[in-house]
N, C-alpha and C positions, 0 to 999 in steps of 0.2 A: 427479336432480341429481348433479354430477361434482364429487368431491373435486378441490383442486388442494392440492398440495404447498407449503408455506410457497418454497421456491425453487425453483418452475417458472415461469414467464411463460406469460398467457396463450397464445404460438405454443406451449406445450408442453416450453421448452427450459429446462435448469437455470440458474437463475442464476449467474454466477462469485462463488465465497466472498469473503469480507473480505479474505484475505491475496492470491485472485486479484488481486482488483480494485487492491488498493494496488498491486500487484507489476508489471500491465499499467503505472498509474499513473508510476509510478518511469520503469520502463523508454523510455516515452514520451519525459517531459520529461529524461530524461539523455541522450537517442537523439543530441545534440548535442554531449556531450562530460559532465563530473562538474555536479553538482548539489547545494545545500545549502539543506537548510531546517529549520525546524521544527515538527512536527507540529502544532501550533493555526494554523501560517498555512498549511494545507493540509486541513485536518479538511471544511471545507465541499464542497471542490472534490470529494473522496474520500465525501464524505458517511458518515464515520466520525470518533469523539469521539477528542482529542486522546492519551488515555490508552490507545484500541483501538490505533491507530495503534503509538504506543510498544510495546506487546505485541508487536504483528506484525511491528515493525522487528526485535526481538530473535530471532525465528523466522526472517525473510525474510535473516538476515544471513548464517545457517548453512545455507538451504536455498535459496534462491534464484541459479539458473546463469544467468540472464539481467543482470544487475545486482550491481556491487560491494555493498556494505552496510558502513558504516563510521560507529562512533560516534565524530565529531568532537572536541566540547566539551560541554561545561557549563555553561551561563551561564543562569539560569533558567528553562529549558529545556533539553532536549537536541538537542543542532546534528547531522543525521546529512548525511552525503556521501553520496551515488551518485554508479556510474557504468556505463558500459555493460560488461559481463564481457568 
């Protein structure tokens, strides 16, 4: 029997991590022009909790060359903008 790696897929190939995947995410829905949401009205689409989400915006804002990252507002929740870099 053949170990598989918690992120391999079955074909063999590694999954894209959490901060990939938001970052694909992002990049996508901004491809139009700036974008604004907040992280619990996106959590399902990303299939990540509203609070991972937030963590990764904090990384993806410093390290991410595909897409702006900018913490909007504050209104019980945090409002972030994207946009395409």
């Amino acid at each position: 029997m053949t170990k598989m790696s918690a992120t391999a897929t079955p074909s063999g190939e590694e999954e894209p991590s959490k901060e990939e995947r938001l970052k694909s995410f992002l990049a996508e829905k901004a491809s139009d022009g700036e974008m604004y949401f907040k992280s619990k009205f996106i959590a399902d689409e990303v299939g990540l909790s509203p609070k991972e989400i937030g963590a990764l915006m904090v990384k993806l804002k410093d390290s991410a060359s595909e897409i702006n990252v900018e913490k909007w507002s504050y209104t019980s929740a945090t409002t972030w903008r994207i946009e395409p870099a």
